[in-house]
N, C-alpha and C positions, 0 to 999 in steps of 0.2 A: 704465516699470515694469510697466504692465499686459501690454505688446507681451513683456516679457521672460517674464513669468509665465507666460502661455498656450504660448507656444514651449516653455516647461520643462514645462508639464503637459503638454504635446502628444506630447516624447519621451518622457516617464515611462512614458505608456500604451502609447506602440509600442511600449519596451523589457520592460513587463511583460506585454504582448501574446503576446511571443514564447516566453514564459516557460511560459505555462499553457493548457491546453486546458477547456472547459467542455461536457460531456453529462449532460444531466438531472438539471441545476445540482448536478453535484459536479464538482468545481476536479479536473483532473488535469496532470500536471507532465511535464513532456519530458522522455525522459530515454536515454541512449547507454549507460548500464553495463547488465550483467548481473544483473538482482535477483529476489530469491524473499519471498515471501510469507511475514508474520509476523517479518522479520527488526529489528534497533532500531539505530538510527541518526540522525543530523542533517541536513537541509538544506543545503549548503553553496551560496551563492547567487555568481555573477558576473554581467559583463556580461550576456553576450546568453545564456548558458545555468545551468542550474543543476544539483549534482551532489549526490545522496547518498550522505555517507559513514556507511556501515556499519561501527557498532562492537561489536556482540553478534549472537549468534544463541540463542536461547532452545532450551530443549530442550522439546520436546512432543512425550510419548509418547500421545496418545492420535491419532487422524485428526481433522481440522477441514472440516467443513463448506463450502464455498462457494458462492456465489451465479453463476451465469452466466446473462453477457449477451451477444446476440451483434449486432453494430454492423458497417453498410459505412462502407468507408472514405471519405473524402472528402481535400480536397487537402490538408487540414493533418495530418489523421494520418495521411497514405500520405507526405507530408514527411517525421515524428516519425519514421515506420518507414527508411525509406531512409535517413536519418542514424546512425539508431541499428545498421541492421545493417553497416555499414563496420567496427564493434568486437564482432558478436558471429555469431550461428549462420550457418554459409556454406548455401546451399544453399535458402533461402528466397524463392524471389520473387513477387513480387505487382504485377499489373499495375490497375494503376489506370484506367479511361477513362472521364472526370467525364459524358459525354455519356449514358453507359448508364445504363439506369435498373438492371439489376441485378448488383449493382457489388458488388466484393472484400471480402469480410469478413475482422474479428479479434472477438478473447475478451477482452472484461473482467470479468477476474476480483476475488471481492470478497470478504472473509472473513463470512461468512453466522454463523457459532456464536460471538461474542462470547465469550459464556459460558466455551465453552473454553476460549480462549485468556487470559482473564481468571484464571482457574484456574489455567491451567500458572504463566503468570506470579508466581501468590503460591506456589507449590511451593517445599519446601526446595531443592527440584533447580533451581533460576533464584535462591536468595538472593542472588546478588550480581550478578546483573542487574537484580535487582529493586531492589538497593540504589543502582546505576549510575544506573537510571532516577530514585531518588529525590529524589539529587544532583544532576541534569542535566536545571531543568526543559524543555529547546528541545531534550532527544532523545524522538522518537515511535516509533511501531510501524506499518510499513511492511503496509499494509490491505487493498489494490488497484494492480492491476497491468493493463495492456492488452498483451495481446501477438499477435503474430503467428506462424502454424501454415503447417506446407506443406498441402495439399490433404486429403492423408488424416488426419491428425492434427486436421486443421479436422472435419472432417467425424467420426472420433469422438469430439470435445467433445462437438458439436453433437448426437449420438443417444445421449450419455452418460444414464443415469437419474438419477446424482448425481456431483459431482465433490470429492473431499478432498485438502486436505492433508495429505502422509505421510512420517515421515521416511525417505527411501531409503539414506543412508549415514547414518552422524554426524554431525548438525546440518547434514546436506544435506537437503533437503527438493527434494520433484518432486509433481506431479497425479499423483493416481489416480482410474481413471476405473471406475464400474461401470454396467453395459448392462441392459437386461432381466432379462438369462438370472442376475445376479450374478457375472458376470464380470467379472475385475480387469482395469487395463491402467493401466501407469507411463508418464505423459512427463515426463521431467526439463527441468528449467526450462533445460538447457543446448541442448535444440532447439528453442527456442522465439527470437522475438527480443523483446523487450522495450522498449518507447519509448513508459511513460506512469508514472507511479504516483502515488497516495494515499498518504498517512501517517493517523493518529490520536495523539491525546494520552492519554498518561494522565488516569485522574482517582482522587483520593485522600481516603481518610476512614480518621479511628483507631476500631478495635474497642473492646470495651468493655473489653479487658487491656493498651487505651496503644500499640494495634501497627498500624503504618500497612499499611493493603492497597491494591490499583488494585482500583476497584470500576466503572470504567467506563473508556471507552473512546469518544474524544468526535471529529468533524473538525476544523481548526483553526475554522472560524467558528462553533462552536457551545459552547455554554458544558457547563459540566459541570453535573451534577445535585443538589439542593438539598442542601446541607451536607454536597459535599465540593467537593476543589478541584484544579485543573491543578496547584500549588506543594504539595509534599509539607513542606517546612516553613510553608508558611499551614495545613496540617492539622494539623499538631503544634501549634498555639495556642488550636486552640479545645480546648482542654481543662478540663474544670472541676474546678478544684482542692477545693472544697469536698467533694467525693465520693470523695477519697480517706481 
């Protein structure tokens, strides 16, 4: 029984091993699709991979802030990337060789202005995403993303002074990049390759007119903030009836 137990914890962890990557203890998740920042959607877990399906895109008209990081690759996310780009941007390649010390980079990217994005989300212009979200506590909002640049594109992340997200079409969103000088420059997340992402959770508390908002924006291991909550229906209870 014991012999069986250990064999079963043993493949649990290889299989969820393969699942997730870990850089400065934030959880990121391998991933082969095409995905853009800010987008809401669920987990979809299998065997040996795991897929997010995208089922809303929010509109956000103002730019969002970003955080960049920039990280060499090593043999598991130079893996992530060679897998993932077979399904997405041609013309990317990146040579890995674990022996050098100064080795291939990529961009992980991470949504830096909460606030914003907090914001769009309670906008009459997102009511029924918002509503989607209220109904559907195990859909999150898609945070962080690691992606890989050809050469030049790496290089002006890298000397960018700030980087936002912006809508470029209709609920198409790309990087914009501004330099020194205040100079713009668009990469659409379609040249890029993609093969990591974060999600967050909602978190919910009702105002004082009975109206539920997301007031934060939490990662799956972290709890939400004192007196509100992941379950948009556990926030509709605490209600006190006396003060009506």
């Amino acid at each position: 029984m014991i012999k069986h137990l250990l064999i079963f914890t043993g493949l649990f962890l290889t299989l969820t091993s393969c699942k997730t990557l870990s850089f400065d203890q934030v959880t990121q998740t391998k991933t082969r699709q095409q995905l853009q920042l800010g987008s809401i959607g669920t987990d979809k877990d299998f065997l040996l991979q795991q897929n997010y399906n995208i089922t809303a895109i929010p509109k956000y008209d103002d730019p969002i802030k970003l955080a960049v990081n920039i990280k060499p690759f090593n043999k598991q996310t130079h893996k992530a990337f060679t897998k993932a780009k077979e399904l997405q941007a041609l013309g990317i390649n990146i040579v890995f060789i674990d022996s050098i010390p100064n080795k291939s980079q990529y961009i992980q990217l991470q949504i830096a202005d909460k606030v914003a994005v907090i914001q769009s989300l309670n906008t009459k212009e997102n009511n029924d995403i918002k509503s989607y979200l209220s109904n559907n506590r195990n859909t999150n909002v898609l945070t962080s993303l690691s992606i890989a640049l050809n050469q030049k594109d790496l290089e002006r992340v890298k000397s960018a002074e700030a980087v936002y997200l912006v809508e470029e079409a209709y609920k198409s969103y790309a990087l914009q990049l501004f330099d020194a000088n205040k100079n713009k420059e668009i990469i659409s997340f379609n040249q890029v390759v993609v093969f990591e992402y974060k999600t967050s959770h909602c978190c919910w508390q009702e105002n004082n007119k009975y109206q539920l908002n997301i007031v934060d924006l939490v990662s799956e291991f972290n709890n939400c903030p004192n007196k509100t909550y992941r379950s948009a229906n556990r926030a509709k209870k605490h209600i006190n009836y006396f003060k009506l």
